[in-house]
C-alpha positions as CSV (number, residue, x, y, z in Angstrom):
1,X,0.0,0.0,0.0
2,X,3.1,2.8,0.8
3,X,4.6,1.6,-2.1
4,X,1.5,2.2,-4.4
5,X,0.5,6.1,-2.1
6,X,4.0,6.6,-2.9
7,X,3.9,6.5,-6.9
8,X,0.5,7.8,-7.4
9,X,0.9,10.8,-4.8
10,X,3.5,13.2,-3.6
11,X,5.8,12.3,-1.3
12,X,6.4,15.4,1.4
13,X,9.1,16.5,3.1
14,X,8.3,19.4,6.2
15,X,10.3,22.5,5.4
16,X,11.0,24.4,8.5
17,X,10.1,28.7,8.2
18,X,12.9,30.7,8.9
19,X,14.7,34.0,6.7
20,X,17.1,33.6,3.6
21,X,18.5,36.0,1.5
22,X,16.3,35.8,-1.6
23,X,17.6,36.8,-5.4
24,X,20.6,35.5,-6.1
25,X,22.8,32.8,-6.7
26,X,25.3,31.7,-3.8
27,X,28.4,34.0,-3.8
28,X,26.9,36.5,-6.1
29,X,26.3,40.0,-5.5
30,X,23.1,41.7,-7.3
31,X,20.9,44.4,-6.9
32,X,17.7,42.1,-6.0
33,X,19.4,40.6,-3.5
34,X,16.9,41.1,0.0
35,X,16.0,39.5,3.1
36,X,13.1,37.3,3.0
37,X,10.7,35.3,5.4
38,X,9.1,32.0,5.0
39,X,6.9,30.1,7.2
40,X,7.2,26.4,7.5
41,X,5.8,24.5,4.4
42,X,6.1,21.1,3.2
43,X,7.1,20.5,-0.6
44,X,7.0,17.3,-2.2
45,X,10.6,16.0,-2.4
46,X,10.4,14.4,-6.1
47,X,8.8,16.0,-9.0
48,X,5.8,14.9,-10.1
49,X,5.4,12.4,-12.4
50,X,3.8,10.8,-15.2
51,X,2.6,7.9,-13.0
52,X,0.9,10.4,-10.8
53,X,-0.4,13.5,-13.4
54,X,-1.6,10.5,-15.7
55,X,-3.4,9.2,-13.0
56,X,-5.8,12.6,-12.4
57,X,-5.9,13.2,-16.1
58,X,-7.5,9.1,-16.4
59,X,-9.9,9.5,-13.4
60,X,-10.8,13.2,-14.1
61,X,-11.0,13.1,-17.9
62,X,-8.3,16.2,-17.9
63,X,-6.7,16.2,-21.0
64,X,-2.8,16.5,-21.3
65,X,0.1,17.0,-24.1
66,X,2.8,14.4,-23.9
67,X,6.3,15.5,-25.8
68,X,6.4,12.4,-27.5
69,X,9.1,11.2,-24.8
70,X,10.2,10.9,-21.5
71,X,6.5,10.2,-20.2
72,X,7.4,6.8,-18.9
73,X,5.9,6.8,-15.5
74,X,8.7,7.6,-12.7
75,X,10.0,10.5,-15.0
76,X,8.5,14.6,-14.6
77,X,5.6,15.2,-16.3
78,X,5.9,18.4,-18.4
79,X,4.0,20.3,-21.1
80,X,1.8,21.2,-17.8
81,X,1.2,24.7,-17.3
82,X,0.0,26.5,-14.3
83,X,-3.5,26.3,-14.5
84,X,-3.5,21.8,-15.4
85,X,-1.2,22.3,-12.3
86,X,-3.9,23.6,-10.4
87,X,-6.3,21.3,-11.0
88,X,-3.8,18.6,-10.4
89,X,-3.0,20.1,-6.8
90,X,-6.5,20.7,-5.9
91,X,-7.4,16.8,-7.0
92,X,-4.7,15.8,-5.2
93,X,-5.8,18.2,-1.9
94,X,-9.6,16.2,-2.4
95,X,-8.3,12.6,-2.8
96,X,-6.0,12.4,0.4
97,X,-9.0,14.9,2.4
98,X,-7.1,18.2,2.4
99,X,-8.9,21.5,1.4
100,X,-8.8,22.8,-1.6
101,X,-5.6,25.3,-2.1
102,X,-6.4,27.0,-5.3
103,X,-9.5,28.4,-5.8
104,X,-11.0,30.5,-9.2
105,X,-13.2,33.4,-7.5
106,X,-15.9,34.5,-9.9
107,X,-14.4,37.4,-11.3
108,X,-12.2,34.6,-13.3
109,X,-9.5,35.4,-11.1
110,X,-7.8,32.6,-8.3
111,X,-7.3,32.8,-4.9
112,X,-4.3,31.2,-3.0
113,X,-5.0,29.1,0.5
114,X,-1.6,28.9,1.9
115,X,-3.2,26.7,4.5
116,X,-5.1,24.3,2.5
117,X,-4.5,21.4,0.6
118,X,-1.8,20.9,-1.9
119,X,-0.5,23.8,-3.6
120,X,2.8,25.1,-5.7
121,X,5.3,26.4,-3.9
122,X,5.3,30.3,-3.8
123,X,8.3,31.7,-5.6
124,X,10.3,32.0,-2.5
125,X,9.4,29.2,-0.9
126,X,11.1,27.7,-4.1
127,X,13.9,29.7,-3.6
128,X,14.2,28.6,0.1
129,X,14.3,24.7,-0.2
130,X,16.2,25.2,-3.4
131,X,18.9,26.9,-0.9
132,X,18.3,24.1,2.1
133,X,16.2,26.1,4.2
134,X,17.0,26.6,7.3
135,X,20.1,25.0,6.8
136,X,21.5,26.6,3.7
137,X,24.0,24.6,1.8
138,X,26.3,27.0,0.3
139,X,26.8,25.3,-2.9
140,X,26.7,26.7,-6.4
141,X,23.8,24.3,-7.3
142,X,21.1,22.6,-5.1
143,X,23.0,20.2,-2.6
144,X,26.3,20.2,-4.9
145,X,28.9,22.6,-6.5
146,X,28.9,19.7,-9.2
147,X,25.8,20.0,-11.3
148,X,26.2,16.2,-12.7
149,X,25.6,14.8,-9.3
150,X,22.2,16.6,-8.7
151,X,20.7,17.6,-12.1
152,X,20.0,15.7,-15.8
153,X,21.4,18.1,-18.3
154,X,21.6,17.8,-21.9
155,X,25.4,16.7,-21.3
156,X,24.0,13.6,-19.3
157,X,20.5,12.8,-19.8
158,X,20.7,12.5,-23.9
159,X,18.7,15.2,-24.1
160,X,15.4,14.1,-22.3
161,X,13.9,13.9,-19.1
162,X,14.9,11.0,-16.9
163,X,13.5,9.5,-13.4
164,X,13.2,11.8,-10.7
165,X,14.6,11.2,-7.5
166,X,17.8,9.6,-9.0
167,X,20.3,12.7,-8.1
168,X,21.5,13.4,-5.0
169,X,19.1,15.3,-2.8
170,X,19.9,18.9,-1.3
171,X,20.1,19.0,3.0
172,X,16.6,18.5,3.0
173,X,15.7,15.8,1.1
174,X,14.5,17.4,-1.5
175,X,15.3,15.8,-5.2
176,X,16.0,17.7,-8.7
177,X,16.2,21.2,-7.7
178,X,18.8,21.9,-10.1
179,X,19.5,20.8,-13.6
């Protein structure tokens, strides 16, 4: 049963709140570069997958755009855009009895629950567990100064997507944040 929960829904990993400086790369000086506060979150710690976006689009009748490769099941489902990842969060939220965390208002226009269901990170909460959180890791990439050991690139993944979760994770267990 874990096994199955685990390839048709996100695994989470608890992110701990705290302040970061938000903008910039490591070691990098920049004009954006500012102080920024998160509260704790949780963030699923692969990306999600064909197995498990393929699985809403079956049940719900959601209709989706494969590439033409790289949809076999454990590897990141793309050609999704923000909206189809909406939907997918908030089916996700009503399957395992969470609220919903998106919801369109009726002036077409979508409100954000930060304390609902499951949701897209915001774009520094991103930034945070990119960094390692609470614990930043002061690498160049996430969890690594060596992009091959935590990120497919065209140099090492022909050129396609491959299975998540097969890099080395950043300090907190968080997979594929680089690459």
């Amino acid at each position: 049963y874990t096994k199955l929960m685990e390839r048709y829904y996100p695994v989470m990993v608890q992110v701990e709140g705290g302040i970061f400086d938000m903008g910039c790369d490591p070691g990098v000086q920049c004009e954006d570069l500012h102080k920024q506060e998160v509260s704790s979150f949780q963030m699923a710690k692969y990306e999600t997958t064909w197995w498990q976006y393929y699985l809403f689009c079956k049940v719900t009748g959601h209709k989706f755009y494969s590439p033409g490769w790289g949809t076999e099941g454990d590897n990141p489902a793309v050609n999704i855009s923000w909206f189809d990842a909406v939907e997918y969060c908030n089916w996700v939220s009503k399957q395992l009895g969470e609220t919903e965390s998106i919801i369109k208002k009726e002036d077409e226009k979508y409100a954000m629950n930060l304390r609902g269901g499951y949701r897209l990170p915001t774009e520094a909460e991103w930034e945070y567990a990119a960094k390692g959180g609470y614990r930043p890791d002061k690498t160049k990439y996430s969890g690594s100064n060596d992009l091959d050991v935590v990120g497919w690139i065209s140099d090492n993944s022909g050129s396609r997507t491959r299975a998540v979760g097969k890099k080395q994770a950043n300090v907190l267990g968080l997979h594929d944040m680089s690459g």
